[in-house]
Phi, psi and omega in degrees: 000135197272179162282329164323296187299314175291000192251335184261355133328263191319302159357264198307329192256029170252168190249092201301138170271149182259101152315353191300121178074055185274303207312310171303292198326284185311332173282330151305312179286354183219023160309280222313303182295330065098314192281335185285148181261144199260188178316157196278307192297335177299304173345294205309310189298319167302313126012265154331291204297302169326328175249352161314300186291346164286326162279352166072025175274085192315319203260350192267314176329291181311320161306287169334288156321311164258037154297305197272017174230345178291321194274147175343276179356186090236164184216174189279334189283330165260000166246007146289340181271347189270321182289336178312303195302325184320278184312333176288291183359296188283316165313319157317290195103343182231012202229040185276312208272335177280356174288304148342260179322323205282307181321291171313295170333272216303306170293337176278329167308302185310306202266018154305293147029257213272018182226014171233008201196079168304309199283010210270298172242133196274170181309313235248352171291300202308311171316305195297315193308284300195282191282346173290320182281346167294292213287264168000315191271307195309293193318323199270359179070041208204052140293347176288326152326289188330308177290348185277314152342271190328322197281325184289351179267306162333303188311323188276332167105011191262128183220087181279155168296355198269296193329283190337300245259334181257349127353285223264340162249353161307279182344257195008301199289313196317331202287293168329328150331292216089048191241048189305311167318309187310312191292292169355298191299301200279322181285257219300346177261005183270315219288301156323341202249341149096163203319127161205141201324319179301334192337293218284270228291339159307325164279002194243330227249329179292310175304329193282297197270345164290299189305292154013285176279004173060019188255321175224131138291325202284336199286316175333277183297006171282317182315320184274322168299337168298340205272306198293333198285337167265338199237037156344316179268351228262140191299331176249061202262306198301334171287336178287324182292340198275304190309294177333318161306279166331301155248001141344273177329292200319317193287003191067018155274052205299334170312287179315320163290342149313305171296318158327278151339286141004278215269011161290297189305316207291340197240333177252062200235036170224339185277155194311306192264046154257310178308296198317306205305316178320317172296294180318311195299291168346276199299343182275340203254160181285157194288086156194171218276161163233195193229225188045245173250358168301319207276323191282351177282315179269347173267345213262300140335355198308314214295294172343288141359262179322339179245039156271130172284338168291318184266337158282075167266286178244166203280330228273350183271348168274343186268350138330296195305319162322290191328307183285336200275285141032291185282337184278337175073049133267080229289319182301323180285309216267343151317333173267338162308313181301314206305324204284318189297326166327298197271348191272298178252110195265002146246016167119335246256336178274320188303292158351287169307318164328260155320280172316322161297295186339302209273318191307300179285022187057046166260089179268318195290286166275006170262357132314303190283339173270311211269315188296000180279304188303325198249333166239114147284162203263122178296162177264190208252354174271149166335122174264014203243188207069159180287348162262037144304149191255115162354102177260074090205125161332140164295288167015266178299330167309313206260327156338270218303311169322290197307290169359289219267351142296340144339286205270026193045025153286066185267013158317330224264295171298328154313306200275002188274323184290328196274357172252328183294342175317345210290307201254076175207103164230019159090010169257140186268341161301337209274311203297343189272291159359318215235018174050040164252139160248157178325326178272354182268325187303308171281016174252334165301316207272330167334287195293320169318303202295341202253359190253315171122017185255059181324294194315304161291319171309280193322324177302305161359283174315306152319322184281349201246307142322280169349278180267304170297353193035050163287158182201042179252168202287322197261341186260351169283322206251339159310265153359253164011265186326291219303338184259323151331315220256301197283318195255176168345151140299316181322255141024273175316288176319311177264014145304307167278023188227304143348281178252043153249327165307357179282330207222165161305116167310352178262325176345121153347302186268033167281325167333309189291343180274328171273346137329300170302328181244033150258323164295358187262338187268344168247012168278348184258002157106347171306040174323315175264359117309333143313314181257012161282347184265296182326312180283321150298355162257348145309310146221091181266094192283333149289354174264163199273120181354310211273330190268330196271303189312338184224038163243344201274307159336305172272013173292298188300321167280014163249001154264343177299295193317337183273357200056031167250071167342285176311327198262344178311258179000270166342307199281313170318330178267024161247350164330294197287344180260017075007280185269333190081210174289010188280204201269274186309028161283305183297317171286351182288312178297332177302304185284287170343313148312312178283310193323313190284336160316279201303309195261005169114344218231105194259004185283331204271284172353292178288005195239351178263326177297322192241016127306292191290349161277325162319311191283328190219076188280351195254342176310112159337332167262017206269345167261003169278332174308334197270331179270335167312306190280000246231321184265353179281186187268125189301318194288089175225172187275155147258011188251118177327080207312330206279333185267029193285000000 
């Protein structure tokens, strides 16, 4: 509950006092006196003031007054003409702040008075004078003024129902300040003053400003509990209960603030500050499902929910809300949670968070089933197009979810996402922004073909995102590249790879991963030795990375194995390992090698490169075809490694 909201709360349940036609009233109780005579000069200026203020001349009225608050003196005569001018003031409409002053005048003239003349005025004169200037500065936007009156009527021993009703509209203005203490101040003297129609809201309005100022809670939950415990029935006993929660909370009573809640859904589970709490409660608590009667509130509640702006406000009460519909197998609910964080969360980060609590906790079966709402979403079924079509889904959460499902290897998930979206490429830049794909959900498309074993479709993928999207950047290029080496054209392959090598520096690092690609494009073309004139300029290239130098050395050897010029096969393969070390290509190298010694004859050499590479690298992707090779050779073989020769 804002302050706002609670203010305008306290608002509706005071009862306003209508000051209308007090200045007659007052000018009645003090005709009798009248007859005293006042000072000659006070006189006058009261005089003056009177027909100034009948002629509506305001500024000379004013000069006046305070003329008449400058002298020693006061008279009963002149502070019915400063309440007269006050109440014109006010009436006028464009006269608020000197109508204030005149108002502030009129009251220190009364208690000027009354401290130089006590019998002049009874307690119960002094008072009305002392809340019309109460009532006036309140009007007037000036409560803090109001309330130093209101203490001075306290004082007096008068606690009228008009005293209550501008108490309780003083309090208001403080509160619309920010003045809390003062309001405080004021709610405790309603409070103190013993039964009165304000009460329940003079406690609602003292718990609102303990709780407020954030200087005690506890005085605070003494407050509130005073408030539930006489006004039980009272309509913002739900709002008292949200405060309650709050500082429960503040306090580290997180049980008690459980319970609380609790008795909000259960006895309040339609009112505004049941809705707040639920927000408050989410956002205070970790991103994970809870249970009870919150959980059963929010599936129960779903639809309802979601379409509060108060609750999609923030992301995280909807995503609780997954979390429970999920964990509960409800589908209806969680279906509309996906829907809503779909359209909802635009930089993916709740989408994330999401899907990562899932995984974290082994749900892996739903957080597949949630992230496949997210990477293929479902149109809805009347026409989405035009210009006030509405997005289903945020790039944002789309490319979450992608990325999730390349994290976890799914990439099936993704594959069959790509293969559905083809559907929908129709040469409009509305529709794919409609449907969240952007270039990086694109490239996760074309990612997962390839890692599914569907080059050919990867490739158009690839084609598509270059092409039409105009990506140009180096890891997306150089992709392309491979995906048109291994699937597409020589042509083709050549000018993907001529592409990204114009992206870099010819000194570049990654120029090795581009000389790679065309030496292989040149020796799927019978070009060996210009293949391996490329392979050898990325061996040595002393900036590129072990893994790139380590497989370009490899694939020396294997454009003389394709020639059958064995021997030199060998040779290139026993320069691997002083390269890679233990890395994976050490190991094909011995895998190759082996055979090479194989081809000439030497099955002793053959076996000793096998059951190496099964000592060293029994965990290799190559060590059971190495196992079944030696299985077929002659047992008598060395342990010493032909390649370290």
């Amino acid at each position: 509950m804002t302050q706002n909201q609670s203010n305008h709360s306290l608002r509706q349940t005071t009862t306003r006092w209508k000051s209308i036609g007090l200045v007659c009233v007052l000018l009645a109780w003090l005709a009798p006196t009248f007859a005293t005579a006042d000072d000659s000069e006070l006189a006058a200026a009261t005089g003056q003031l009177l027909q100034q203020t009948h002629g509506a001349k305001w500024d000379d009225a004013i000069a006046t007054a305070r003329t008449i608050v400058a002298n020693e003196g006061s008279s009963i005569r002149s502070i019915a003409a400063l309440v007269q001018l006050a109440r014109r003031l006010d009436s006028s409409g464009n006269q608020v702040e000197n109508a204030a002053d005149v108002h502030d005048m009129a009251a220190y003239a009364v208690m000027r008075l009354r401290e130089s003349d006590p019998n002049s005025l009874s307690a119960e004169q002094t008072a009305n004078l002392l809340l019309s200037a109460a009532n006036g500065l309140s009007r007037s936007g000036r409560p803090t003024d109001a309330h130093r009156w209101l203490g001075e009527v306290s004082q007096l021993g008068v606690t009228s129902p008009e005293w209550t009703a501008t108490c309780m509209t003083v309090a208001s203005g403080l509160l619309d300040d920010g003045q809390l203490e003062l309001a405080q101040s004021t709610y405790n003297m309603v409070i103190d003053s013993g039964d009165s129609p304000q009460l329940a809201t003079a406690r609602l309005g003292l718990a609102w400003c303990t709780a407020m100022s954030g200087e005690d809670d506890q005085a605070a939950l003494t407050a509130i509990d005073q408030f539930l415990k006489h006004h039980s029935e009272h309509a913002d006993v739900p709002s008292a209960l949200l405060m309650q929660m709050s500082c429960q909370f503040r306090t580290g009573q997180s049980k008690s603030a459980d319970l609380t809640l609790e008795r909000l859904l259960t006895q309040h589970p339609d009112s505004s500050a049941c809705l707040q709490a639920i927000v408050s409660h989410c956002g205070n608590h970790p991103l994970e499902p809870c249970d009870g009667p919150l959980a059963e509130h929010l599936i129960t509640h779903a639809k309802k929910l979601i379409a509060s702006p108060q609750f999609t406000s923030t992301l995280k009460p909807a995503a609780i809300g997954l979390l429970v519909s999920a964990h509960k197998n409800d589908a209806n609910a969680e279906s509309i949670y996906a829907s809503a964080i779909a359209t909802r969360d635009q930089t993916g980060d709740m989408t994330a968070a999401i899907l990562e609590q899932l995984t974290s906790n082994d749900l892996d079966a739903d957080a597949q089933r949630i992230a496949m709402r997210w990477i293929s979403p479902v149109a809805p079924n009347q026409p989405n197009t035009g210009q006030d079509a509405e997005p289903i889904i945020t790039a944002g959460v789309r490319e979450s979810a992608c990325r999730w499902a390349g994290r976890t290897s799914n990439w099936s998930i993704l594959a069959m996402a790509a293969k559905d979206e083809e559907s929908f490429f129709d040469g409009n830049d509305q529709t794919a922004e409609l449907r969240g794909r952007n270039l990086h959900v694109e490239r996760l498309f074309a990612e997962a073909l390839l890692q599914t074993g569907d080059a050919k479709s990867s490739l158009k993928w690839w084609q598509r995102i270059v092409d039409e999207g105009g990506a140009d950047d180096f890891p997306t290029l150089l992709r392309l590249a491979e995906t048109a080496s291994s699937s597409g054209s020589i042509t083709e392959a050549a000018q993907r790879i001529a592409a990204a090598r114009a992206a870099i520096a010819p000194t570049s690092p990654q120029s090795a991963l581009v000389n790679l690609l065309a030496a292989d494009v040149e020796v799927r073309q019978l070009n060996f030795d210009r293949g391996r004139s490329l392979l050898e300029s990325v061996v040595r290239l002393g900036s590129a990375d072990e893994d790139a130098r380590s497989r370009a050395q490899w694939m020396i050897g294997e454009t003389y194995y394709m020639q059958e010029r064995f021997g030199e096969a060998i040779d290139a393969y026993r320069l691997v390992e002083g390269i890679s070390g233990e890395g994976q290509w050490t190991a094909a190298a011995l895998v190759q090698a082996g055979k090479s010694f194989e081809k000439l004859g030497r099955t002793r050499e053959a076996a000793v490169c096998y059951s190496t590479l099964v000592r060293r690298f029994a965990n290799s992707q190559h060590a059971n075809g190495a196992r079944r090779r030696l299985a077929a050779l002659s047992p008598d073989a060395s342990s010493e490694s032909p390649l370290r020769r």
